[in-house]
C-alpha positions as CSV (number, residue, x, y, z in Angstrom):
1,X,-2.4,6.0,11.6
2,X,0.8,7.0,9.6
3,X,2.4,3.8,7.9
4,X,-0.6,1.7,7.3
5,X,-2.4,1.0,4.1
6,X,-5.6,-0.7,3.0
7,X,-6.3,-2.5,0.1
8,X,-8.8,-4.1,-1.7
9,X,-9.7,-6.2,-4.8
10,X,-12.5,-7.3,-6.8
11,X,-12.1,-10.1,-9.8
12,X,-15.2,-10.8,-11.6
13,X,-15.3,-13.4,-14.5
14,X,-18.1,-13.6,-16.9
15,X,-19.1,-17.3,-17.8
16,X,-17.5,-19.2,-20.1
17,X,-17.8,-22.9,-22.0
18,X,-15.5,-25.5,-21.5
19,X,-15.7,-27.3,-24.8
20,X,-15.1,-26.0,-28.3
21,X,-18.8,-27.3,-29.1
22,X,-20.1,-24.7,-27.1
23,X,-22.0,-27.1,-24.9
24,X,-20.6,-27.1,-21.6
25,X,-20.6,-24.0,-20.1
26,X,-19.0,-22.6,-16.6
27,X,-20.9,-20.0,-14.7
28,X,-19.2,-16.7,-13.9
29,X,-17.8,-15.4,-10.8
30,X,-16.7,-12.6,-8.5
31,X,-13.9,-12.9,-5.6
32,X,-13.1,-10.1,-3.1
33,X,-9.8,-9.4,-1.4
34,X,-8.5,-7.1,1.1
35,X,-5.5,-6.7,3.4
36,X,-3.2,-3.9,5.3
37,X,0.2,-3.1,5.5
38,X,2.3,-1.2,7.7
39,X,5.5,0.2,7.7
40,X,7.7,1.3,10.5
41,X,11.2,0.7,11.7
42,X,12.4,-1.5,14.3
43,X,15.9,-1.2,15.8
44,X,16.5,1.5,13.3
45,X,15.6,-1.4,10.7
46,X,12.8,-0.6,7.9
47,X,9.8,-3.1,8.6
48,X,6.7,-4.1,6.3
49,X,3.9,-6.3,8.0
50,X,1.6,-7.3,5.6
51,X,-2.0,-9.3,6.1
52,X,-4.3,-10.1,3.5
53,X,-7.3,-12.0,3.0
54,X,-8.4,-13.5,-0.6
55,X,-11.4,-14.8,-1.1
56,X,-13.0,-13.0,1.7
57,X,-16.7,-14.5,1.1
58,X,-14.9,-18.0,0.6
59,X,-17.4,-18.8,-2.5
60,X,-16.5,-21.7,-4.3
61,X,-15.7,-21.1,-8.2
62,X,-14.7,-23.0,-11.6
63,X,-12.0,-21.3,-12.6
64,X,-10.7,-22.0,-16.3
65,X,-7.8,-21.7,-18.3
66,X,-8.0,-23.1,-22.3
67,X,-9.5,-26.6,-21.7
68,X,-8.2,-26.8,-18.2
69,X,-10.9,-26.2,-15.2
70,X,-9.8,-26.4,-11.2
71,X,-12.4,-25.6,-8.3
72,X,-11.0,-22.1,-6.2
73,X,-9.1,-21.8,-3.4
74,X,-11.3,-21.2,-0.3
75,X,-10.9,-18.5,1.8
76,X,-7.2,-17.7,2.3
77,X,-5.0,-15.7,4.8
78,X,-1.6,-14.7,4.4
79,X,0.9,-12.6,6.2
80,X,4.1,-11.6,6.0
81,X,7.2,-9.4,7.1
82,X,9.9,-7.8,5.3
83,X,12.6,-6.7,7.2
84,X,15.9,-4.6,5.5
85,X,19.1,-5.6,7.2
C-alpha cells in the first residue's frame, strides 16, 4: 500500500543497582514498540496519520536514572495527524 510505513522497536536494559554499595540491585528489562504511518493528501492538503503502540507486551519495569527509580508506563497508545495548511 503506497504511503504506509511500519515500525518497530526493541529497548533492552541490562540490570542495574540502585545504591552505590552495590546492594540493591534492579533487574533488567526489554520493551517492544511498533506503529504505522501513512501519508496521503486530503483536499490537495499533505496528511500524516500516525498510530503507535509502546509497550506492546505491557510488562511492568523499574526503570532507573542515577539514584532515581519509577515503575514503567503500561501499555500505551498514541495517535496522531499532521496536516500542512
Amino acid at each position: 500500500m503506497q504511503g504506509l510505513s511500519l515500525n518497530g522497536r526493541v529497548i533492552n536494559t541490562s540490570s542495574a543497582y540502585y545504591n552505590t554499595a552495590n546492594i540493591v540491585s534492579v533487574d533488567g528489562w526489554t520493551r517492544m514498540d511498533v506503529g504505522a504511518r501513512y501519508r496521503t493528501r486530503v483536499s490537495g492538503k499533505n496528511v500524516v496519520l500516525r498510530a503507535n503502540i509502546e509497550n506492546l507486551l505491557d510488562e511492568e519495569t523499574w526503570i532507573m536514572s542515577g539514584t532515581y527509580a519509577t515503575v514503567s508506563a503500561p501499555r500505551t497508545f498514541v495517535l496522531s495527524a499532521a496536516i500542512d495548511f
